[in-house]
N, CA, C and O atoms as CSV, one atom per row, in Angstrom:
chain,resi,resn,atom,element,x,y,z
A,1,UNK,N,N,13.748,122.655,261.290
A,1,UNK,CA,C,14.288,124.007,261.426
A,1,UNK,C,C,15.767,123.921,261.763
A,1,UNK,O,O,16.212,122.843,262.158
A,2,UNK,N,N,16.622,125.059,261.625
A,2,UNK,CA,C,17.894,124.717,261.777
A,2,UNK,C,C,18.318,125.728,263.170
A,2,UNK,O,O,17.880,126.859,263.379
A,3,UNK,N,N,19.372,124.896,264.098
A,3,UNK,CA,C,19.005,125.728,265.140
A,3,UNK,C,C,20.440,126.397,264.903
A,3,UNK,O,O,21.534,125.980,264.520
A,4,UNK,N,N,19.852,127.796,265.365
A,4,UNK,CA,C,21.452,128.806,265.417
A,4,UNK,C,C,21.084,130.106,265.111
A,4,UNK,O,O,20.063,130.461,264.522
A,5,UNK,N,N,22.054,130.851,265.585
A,5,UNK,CA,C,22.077,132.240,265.212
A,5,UNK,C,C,22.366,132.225,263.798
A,5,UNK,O,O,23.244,131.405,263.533
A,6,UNK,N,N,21.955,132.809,262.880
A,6,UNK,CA,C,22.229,132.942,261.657
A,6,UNK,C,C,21.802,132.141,260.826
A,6,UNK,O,O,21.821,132.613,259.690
A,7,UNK,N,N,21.478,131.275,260.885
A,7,UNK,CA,C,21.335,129.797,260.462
A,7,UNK,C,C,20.421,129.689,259.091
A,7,UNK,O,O,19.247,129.818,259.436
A,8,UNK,N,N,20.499,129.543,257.993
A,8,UNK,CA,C,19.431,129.733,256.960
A,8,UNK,C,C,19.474,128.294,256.798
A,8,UNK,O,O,20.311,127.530,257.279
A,9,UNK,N,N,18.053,127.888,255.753
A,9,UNK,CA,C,16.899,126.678,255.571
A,9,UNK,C,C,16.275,127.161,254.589
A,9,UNK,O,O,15.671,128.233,254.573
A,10,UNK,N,N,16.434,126.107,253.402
A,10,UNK,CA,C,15.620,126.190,252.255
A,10,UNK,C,C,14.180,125.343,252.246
A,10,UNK,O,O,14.640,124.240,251.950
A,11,UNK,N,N,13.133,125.187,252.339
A,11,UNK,CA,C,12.210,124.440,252.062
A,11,UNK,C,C,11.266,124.671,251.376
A,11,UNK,O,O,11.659,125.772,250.989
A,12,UNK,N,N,10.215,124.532,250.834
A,12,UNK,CA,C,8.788,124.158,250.653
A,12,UNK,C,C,9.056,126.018,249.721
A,12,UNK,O,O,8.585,127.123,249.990
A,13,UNK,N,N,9.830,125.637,248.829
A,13,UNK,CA,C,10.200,127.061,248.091
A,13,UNK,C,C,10.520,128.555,248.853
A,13,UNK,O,O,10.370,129.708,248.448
A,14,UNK,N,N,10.921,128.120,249.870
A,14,UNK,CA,C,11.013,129.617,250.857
A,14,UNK,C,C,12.563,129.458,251.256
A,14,UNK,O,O,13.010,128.312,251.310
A,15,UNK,N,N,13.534,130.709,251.582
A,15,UNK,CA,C,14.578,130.618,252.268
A,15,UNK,C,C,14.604,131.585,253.488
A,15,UNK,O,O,14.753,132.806,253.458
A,16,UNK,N,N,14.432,130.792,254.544
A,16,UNK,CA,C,14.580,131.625,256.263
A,16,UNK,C,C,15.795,131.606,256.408
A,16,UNK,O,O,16.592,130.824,255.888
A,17,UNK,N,N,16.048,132.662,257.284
A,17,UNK,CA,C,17.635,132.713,258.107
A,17,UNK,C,C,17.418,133.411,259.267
A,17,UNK,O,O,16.800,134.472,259.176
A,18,UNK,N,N,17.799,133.035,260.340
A,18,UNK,CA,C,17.705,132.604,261.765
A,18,UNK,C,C,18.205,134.274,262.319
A,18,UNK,O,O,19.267,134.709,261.874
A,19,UNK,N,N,17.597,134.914,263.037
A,19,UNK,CA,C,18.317,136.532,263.350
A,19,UNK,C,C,19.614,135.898,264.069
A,19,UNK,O,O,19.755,134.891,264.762
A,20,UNK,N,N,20.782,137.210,263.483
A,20,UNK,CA,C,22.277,136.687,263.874
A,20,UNK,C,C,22.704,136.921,265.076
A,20,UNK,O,O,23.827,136.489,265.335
A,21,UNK,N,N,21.904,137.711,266.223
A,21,UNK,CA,C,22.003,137.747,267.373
A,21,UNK,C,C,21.861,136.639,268.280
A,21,UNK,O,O,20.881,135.920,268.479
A,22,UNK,N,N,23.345,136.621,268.946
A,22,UNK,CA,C,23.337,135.061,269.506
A,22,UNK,C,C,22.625,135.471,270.878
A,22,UNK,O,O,21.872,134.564,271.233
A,23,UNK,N,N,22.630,136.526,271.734
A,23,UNK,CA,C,21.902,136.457,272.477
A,23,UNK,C,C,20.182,136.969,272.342
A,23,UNK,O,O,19.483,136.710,273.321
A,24,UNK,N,N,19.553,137.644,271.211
A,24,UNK,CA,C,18.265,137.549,271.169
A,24,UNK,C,C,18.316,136.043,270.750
A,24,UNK,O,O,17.512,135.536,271.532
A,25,UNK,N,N,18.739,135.175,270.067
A,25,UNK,CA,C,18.517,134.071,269.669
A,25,UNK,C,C,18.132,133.124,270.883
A,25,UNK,O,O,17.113,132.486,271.147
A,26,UNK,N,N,19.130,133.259,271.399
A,26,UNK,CA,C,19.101,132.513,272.927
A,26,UNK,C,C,17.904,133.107,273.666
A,26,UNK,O,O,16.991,132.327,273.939
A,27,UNK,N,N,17.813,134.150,273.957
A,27,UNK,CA,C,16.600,135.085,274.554
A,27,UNK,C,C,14.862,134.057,274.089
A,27,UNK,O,O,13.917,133.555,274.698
A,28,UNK,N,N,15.301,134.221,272.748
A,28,UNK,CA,C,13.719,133.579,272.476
A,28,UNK,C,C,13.056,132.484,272.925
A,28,UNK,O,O,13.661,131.575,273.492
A,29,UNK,N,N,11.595,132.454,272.694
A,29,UNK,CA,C,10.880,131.418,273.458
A,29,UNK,C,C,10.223,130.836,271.916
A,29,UNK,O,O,10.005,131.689,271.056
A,30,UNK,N,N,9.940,129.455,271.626
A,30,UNK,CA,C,9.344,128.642,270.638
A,30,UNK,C,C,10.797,128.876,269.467
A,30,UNK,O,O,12.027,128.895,269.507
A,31,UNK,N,N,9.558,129.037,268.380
A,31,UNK,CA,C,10.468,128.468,267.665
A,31,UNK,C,C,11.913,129.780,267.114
A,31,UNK,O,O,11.929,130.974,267.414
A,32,UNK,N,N,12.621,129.270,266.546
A,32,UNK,CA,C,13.933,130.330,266.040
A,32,UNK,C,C,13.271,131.798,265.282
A,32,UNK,O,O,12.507,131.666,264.325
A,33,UNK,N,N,13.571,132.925,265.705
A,33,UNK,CA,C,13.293,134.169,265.525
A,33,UNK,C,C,13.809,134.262,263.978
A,33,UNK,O,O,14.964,134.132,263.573
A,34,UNK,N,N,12.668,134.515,263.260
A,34,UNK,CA,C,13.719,135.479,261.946
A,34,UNK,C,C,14.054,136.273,261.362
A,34,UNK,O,O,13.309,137.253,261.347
A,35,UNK,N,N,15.035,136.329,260.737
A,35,UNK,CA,C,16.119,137.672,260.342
A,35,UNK,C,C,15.156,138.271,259.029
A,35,UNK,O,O,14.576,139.356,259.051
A,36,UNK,N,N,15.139,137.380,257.992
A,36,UNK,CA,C,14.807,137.051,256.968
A,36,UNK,C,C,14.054,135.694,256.512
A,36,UNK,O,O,14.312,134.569,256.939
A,37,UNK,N,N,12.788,136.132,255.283
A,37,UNK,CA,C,11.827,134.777,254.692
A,37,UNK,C,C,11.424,135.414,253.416
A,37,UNK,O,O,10.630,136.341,253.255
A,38,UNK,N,N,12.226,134.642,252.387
A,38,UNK,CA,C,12.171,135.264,251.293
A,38,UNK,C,C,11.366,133.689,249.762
A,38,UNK,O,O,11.412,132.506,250.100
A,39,UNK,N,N,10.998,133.932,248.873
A,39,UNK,CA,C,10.482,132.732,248.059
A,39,UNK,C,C,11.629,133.453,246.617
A,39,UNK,O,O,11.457,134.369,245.814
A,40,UNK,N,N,12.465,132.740,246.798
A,40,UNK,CA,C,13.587,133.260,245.737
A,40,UNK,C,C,12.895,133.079,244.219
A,40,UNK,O,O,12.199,132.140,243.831
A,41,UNK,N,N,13.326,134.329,243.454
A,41,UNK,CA,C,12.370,134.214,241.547
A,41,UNK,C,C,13.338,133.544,240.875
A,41,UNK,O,O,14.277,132.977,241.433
A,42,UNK,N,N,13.197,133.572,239.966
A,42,UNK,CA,C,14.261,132.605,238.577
A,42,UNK,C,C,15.389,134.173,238.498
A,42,UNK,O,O,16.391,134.083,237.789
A,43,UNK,N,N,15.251,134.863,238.888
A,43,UNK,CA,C,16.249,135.946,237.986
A,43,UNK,C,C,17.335,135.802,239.129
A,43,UNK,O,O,18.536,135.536,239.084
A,44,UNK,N,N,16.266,136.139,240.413
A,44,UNK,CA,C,17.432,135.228,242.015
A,44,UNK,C,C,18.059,134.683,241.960
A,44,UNK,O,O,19.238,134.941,242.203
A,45,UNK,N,N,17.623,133.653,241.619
A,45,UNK,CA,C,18.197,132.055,241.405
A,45,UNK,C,C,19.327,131.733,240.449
A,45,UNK,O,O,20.094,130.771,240.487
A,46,UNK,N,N,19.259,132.965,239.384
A,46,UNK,CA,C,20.792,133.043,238.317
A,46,UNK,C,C,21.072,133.853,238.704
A,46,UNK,O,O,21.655,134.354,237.742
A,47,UNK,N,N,21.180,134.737,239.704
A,47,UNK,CA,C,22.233,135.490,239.760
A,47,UNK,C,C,22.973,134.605,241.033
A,47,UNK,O,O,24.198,134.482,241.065
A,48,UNK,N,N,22.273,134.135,241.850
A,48,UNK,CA,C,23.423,133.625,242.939
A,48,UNK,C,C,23.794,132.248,242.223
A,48,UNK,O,O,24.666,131.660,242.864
A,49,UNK,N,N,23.532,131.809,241.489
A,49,UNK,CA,C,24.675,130.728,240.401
A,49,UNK,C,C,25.856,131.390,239.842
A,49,UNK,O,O,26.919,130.772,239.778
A,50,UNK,N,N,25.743,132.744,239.382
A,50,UNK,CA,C,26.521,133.309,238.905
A,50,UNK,C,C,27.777,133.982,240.611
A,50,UNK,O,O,28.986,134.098,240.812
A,51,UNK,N,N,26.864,134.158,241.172
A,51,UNK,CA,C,27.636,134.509,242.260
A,51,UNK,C,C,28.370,133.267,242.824
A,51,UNK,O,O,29.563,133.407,243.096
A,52,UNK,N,N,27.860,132.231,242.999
A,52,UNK,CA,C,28.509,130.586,243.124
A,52,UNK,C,C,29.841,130.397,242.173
A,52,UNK,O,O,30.992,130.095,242.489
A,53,UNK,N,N,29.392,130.619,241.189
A,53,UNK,CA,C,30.401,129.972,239.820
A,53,UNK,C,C,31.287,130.942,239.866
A,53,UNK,O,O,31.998,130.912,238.861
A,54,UNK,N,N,31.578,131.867,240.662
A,54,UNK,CA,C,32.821,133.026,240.416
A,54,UNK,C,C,33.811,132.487,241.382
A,54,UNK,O,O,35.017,132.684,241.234
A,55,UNK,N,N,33.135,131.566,242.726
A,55,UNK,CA,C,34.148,131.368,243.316
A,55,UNK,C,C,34.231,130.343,243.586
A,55,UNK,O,O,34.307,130.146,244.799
A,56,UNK,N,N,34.275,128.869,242.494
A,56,UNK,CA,C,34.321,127.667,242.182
A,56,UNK,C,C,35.542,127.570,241.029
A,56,UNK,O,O,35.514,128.093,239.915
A,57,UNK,N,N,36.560,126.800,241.573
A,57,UNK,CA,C,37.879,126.520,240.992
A,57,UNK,C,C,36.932,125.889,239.129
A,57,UNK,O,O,37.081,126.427,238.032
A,58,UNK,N,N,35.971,124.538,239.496
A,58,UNK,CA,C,35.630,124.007,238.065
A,58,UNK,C,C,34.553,125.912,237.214
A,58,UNK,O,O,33.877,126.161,236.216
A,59,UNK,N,N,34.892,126.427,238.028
A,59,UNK,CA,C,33.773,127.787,237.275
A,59,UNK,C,C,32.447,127.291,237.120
A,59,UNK,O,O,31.919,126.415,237.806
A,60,UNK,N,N,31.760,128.157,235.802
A,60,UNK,CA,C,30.610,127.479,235.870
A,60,UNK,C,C,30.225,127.263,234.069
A,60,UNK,O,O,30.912,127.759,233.176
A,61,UNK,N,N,28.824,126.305,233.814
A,61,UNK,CA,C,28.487,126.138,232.538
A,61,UNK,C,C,27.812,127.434,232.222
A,61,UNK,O,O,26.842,127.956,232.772
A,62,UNK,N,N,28.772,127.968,230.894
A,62,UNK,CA,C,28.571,129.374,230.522
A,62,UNK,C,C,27.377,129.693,229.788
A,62,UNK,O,O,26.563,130.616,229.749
A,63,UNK,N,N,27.649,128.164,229.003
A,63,UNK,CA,C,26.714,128.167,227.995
A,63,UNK,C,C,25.130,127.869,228.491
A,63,UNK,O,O,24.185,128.290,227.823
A,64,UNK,N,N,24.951,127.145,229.660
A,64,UNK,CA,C,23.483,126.717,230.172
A,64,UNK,C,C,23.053,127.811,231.042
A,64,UNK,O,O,21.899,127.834,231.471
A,65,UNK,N,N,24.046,128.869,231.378
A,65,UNK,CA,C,23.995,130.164,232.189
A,65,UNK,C,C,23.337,131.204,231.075
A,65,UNK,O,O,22.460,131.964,231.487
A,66,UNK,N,N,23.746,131.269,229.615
A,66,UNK,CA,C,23.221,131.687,228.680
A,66,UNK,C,C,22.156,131.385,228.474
A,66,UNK,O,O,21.312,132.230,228.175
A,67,UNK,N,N,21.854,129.981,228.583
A,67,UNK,CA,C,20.150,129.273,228.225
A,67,UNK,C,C,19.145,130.165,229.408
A,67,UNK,O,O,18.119,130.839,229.490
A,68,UNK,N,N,20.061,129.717,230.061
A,68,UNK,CA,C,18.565,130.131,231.481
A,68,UNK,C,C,18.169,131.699,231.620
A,68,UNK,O,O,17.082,132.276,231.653
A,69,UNK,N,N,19.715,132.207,231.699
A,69,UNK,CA,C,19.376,133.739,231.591
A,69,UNK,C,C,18.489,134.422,230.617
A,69,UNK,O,O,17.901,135.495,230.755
A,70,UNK,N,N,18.500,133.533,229.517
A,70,UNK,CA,C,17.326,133.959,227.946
A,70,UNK,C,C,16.047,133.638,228.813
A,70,UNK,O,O,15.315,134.628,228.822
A,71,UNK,N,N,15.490,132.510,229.601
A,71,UNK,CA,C,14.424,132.232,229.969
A,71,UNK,C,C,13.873,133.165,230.896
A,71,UNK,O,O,12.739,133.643,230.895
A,72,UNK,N,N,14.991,133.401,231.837
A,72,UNK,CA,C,14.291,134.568,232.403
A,72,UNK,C,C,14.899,136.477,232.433
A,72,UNK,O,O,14.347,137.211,233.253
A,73,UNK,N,N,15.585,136.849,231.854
A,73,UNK,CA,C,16.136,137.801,231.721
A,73,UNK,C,C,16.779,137.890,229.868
A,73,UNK,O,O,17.956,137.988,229.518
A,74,UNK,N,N,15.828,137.832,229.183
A,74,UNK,CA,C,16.297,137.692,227.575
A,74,UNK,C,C,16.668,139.076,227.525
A,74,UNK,O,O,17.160,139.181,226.401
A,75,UNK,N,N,16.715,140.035,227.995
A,75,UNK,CA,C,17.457,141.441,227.728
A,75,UNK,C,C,18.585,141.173,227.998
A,75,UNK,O,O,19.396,141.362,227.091
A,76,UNK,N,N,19.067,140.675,229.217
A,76,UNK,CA,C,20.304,140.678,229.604
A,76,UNK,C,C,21.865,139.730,229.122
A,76,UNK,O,O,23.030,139.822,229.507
A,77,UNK,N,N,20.935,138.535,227.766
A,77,UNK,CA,C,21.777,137.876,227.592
A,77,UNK,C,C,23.057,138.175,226.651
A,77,UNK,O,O,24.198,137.721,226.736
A,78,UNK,N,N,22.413,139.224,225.589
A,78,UNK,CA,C,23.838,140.094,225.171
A,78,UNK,C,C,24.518,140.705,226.184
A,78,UNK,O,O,25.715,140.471,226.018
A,79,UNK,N,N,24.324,141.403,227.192
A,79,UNK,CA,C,25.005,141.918,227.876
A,79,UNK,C,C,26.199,141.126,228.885
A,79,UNK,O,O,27.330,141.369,229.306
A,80,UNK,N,N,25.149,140.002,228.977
A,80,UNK,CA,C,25.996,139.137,229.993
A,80,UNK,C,C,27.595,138.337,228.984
A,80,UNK,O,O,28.674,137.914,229.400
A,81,UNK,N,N,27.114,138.424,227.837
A,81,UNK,CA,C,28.300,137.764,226.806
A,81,UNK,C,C,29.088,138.984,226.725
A,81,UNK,O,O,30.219,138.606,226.419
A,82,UNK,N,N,29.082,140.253,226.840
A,82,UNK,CA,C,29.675,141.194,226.259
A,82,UNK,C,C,30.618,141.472,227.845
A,82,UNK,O,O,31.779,141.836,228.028
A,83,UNK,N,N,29.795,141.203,228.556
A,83,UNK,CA,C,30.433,141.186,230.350
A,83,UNK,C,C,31.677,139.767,230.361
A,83,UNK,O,O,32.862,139.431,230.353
A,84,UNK,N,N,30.993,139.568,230.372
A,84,UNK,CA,C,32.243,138.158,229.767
A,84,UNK,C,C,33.199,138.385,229.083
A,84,UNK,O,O,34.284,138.157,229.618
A,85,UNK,N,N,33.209,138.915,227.654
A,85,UNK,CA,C,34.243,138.584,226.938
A,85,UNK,C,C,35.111,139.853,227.615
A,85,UNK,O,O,36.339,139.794,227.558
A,86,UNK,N,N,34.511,140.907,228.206
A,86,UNK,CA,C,35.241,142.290,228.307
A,86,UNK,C,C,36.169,141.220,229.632
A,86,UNK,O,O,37.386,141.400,229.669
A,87,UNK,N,N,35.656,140.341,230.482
A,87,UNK,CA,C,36.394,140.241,231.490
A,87,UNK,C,C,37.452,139.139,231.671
A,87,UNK,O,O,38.138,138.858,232.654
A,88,UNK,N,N,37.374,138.476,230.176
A,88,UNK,CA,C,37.800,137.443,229.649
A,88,UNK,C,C,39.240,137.907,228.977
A,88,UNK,O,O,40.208,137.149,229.040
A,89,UNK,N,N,39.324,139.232,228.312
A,89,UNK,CA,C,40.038,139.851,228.054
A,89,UNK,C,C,40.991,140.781,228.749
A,89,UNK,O,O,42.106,141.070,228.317
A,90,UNK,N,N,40.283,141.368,230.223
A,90,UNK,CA,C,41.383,141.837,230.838
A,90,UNK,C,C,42.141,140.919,231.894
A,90,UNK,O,O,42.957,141.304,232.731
A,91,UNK,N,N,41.665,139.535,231.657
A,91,UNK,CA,C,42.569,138.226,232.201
A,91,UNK,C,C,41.977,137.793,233.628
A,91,UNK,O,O,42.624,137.107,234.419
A,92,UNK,N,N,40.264,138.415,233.951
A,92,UNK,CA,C,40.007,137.860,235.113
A,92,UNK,C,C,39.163,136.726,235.124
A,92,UNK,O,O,38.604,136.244,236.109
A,93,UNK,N,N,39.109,136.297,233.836
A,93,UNK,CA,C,38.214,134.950,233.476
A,93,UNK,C,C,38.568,134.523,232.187
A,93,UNK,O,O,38.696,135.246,231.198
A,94,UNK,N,N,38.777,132.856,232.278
A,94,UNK,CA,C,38.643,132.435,230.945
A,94,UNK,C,C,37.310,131.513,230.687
A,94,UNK,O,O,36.418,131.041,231.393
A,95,UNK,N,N,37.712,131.509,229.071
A,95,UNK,CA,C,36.100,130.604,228.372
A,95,UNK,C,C,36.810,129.684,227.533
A,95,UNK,O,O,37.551,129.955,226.588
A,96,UNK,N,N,36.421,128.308,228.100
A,96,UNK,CA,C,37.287,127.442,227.444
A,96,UNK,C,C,36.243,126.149,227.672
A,96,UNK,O,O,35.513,125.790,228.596
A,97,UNK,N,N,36.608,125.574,226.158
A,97,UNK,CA,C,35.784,124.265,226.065
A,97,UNK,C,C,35.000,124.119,225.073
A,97,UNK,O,O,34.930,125.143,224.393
A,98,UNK,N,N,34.326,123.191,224.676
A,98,UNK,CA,C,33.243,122.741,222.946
A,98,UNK,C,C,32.300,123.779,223.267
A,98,UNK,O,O,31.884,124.244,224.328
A,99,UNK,N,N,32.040,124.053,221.824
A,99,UNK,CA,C,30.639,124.882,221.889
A,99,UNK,C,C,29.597,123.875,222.531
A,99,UNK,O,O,29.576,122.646,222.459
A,100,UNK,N,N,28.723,124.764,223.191
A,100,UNK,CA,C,27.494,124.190,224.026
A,100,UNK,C,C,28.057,123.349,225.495
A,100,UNK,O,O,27.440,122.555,226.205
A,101,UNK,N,N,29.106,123.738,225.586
A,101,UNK,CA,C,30.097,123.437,226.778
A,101,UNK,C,C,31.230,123.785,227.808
A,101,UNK,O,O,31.984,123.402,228.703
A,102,UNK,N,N,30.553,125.307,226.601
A,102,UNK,CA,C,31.540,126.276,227.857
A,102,UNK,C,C,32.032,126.670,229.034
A,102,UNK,O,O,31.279,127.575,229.394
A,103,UNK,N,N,32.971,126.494,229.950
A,103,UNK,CA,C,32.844,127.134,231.461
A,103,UNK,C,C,34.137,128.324,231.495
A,103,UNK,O,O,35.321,128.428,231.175
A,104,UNK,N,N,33.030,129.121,232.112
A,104,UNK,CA,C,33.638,130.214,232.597
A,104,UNK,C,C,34.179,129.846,233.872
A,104,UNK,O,O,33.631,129.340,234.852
A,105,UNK,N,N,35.574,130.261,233.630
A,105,UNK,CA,C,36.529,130.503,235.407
A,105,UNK,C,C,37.380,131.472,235.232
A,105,UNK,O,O,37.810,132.028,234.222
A,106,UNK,N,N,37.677,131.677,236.995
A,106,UNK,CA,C,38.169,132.782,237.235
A,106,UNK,C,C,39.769,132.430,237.054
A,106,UNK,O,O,40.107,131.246,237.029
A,107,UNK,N,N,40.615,133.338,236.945
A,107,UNK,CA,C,41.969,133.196,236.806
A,107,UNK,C,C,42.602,133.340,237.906
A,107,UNK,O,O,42.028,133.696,238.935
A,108,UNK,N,N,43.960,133.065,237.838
A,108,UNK,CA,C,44.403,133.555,239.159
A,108,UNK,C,C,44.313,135.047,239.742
A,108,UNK,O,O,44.098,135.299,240.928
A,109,UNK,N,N,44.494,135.917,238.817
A,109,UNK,CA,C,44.293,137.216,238.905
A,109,UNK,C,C,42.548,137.245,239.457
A,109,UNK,O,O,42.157,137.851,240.455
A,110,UNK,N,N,41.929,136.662,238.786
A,110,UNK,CA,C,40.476,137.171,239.244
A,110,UNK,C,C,39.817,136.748,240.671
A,110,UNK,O,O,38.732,137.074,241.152
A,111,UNK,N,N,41.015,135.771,241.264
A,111,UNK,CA,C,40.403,134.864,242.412
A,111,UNK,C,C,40.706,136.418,243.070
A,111,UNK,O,O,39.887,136.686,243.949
A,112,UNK,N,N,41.470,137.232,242.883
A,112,UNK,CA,C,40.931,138.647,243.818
A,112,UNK,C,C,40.323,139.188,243.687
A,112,UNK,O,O,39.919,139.766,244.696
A,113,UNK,N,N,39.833,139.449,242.695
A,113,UNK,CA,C,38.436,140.122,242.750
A,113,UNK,C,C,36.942,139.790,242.745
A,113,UNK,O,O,35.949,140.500,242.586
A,114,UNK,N,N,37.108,138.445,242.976
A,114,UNK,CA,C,35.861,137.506,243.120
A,114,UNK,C,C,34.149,138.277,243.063
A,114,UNK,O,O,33.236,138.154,242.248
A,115,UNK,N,N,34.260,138.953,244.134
A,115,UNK,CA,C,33.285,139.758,244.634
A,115,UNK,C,C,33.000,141.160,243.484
A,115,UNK,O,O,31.869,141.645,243.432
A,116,UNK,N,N,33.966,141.638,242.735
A,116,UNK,CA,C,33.731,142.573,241.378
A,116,UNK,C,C,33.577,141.782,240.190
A,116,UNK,O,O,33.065,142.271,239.183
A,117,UNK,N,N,34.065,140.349,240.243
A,117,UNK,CA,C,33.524,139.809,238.934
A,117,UNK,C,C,31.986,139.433,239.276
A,117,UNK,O,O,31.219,139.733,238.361
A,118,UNK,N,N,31.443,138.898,240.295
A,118,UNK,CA,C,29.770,138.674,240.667
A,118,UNK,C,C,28.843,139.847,240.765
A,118,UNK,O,O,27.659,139.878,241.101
A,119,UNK,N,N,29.566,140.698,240.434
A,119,UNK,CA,C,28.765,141.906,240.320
A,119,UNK,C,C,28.654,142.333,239.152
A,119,UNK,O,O,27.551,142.568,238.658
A,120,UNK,N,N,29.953,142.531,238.422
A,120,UNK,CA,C,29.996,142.998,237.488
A,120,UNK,C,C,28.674,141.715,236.455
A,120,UNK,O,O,27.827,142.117,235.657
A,121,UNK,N,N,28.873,140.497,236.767
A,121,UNK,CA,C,27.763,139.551,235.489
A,121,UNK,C,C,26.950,139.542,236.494
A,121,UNK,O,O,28.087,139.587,236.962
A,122,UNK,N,N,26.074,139.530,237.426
A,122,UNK,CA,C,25.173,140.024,237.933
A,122,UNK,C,C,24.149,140.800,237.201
A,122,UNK,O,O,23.034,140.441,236.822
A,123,UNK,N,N,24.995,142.389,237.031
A,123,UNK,CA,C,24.545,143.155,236.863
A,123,UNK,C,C,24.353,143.306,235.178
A,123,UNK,O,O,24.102,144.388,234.649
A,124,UNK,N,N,24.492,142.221,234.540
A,124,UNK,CA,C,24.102,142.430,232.957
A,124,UNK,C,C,22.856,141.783,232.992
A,124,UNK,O,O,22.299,141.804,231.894
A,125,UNK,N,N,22.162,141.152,233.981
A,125,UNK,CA,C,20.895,140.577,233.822
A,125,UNK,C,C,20.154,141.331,234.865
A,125,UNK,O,O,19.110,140.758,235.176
A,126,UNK,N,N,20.364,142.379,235.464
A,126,UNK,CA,C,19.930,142.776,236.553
A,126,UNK,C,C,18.242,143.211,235.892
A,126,UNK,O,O,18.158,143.190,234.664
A,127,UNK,N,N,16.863,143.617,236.749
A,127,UNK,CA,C,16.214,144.015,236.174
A,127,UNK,C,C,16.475,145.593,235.005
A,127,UNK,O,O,17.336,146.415,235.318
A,128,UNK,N,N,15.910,145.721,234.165
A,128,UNK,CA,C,15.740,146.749,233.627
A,128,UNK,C,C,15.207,148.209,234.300
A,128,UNK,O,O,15.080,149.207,233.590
């Protein structure tokens, strides 16, 4: 277990995080109180890659972001290319590299808006 206020732990397919109150934390008796216990899905799991890869200087593989998103969100994978190129074009991301080797990164301009570009491709795979 990880000890701390706030503190999240991935294991045995589950992600806990520790309640952020440092004094209920301290307060408690056994083991760490929690905030949150969640078993993250595949659609989860690409969107916080996508949320990762927005604010990673190497960006991320666009093209294996395309693969996976078909596996689990095949509605969303036109959308997510069309989210792209729209954001590729107003200069807050480029797409550069061999086909089947694409990475998307953010520009200098986009390292400010980090948090509206993870939303904005987020939200092209979001459920229906």
């Amino acid at each position: 277990a990880h000890l701390g206020a706030g503190q999240e732990q991935r294991g045995g397919g589950y992600r806990t995080k520790n309640i952020g109150s440092m004094g209920a934390y301290l307060a408690a008796t056994g083991p760490a109180p929690l905030a949150d216990c969640e078993q993250p899905d595949a659609r989860r799991a690409l969107r916080e890659r996508i949320m990762t890869g927005v604010r990673l200087s190497v960006g991320m593989d666009f093209d294996q972001l395309l693969t996976d998103a078909d596996a689990v969100a095949p509605e969303g994978v036109a959308r997510l290319n069309r989210q792209a190129d729209e954001l590729v074009c107003d200069g807050l991301l480029t797409l550069d590299g061999p086909a089947g080797a694409r990475r998307l990164r953010v520009t200098d301009a986009g390292w400010l808006v980090a948090d509206f570009l993870a939303r904005k491709m987020m939200g092209a795979i979001a459920s229906p």
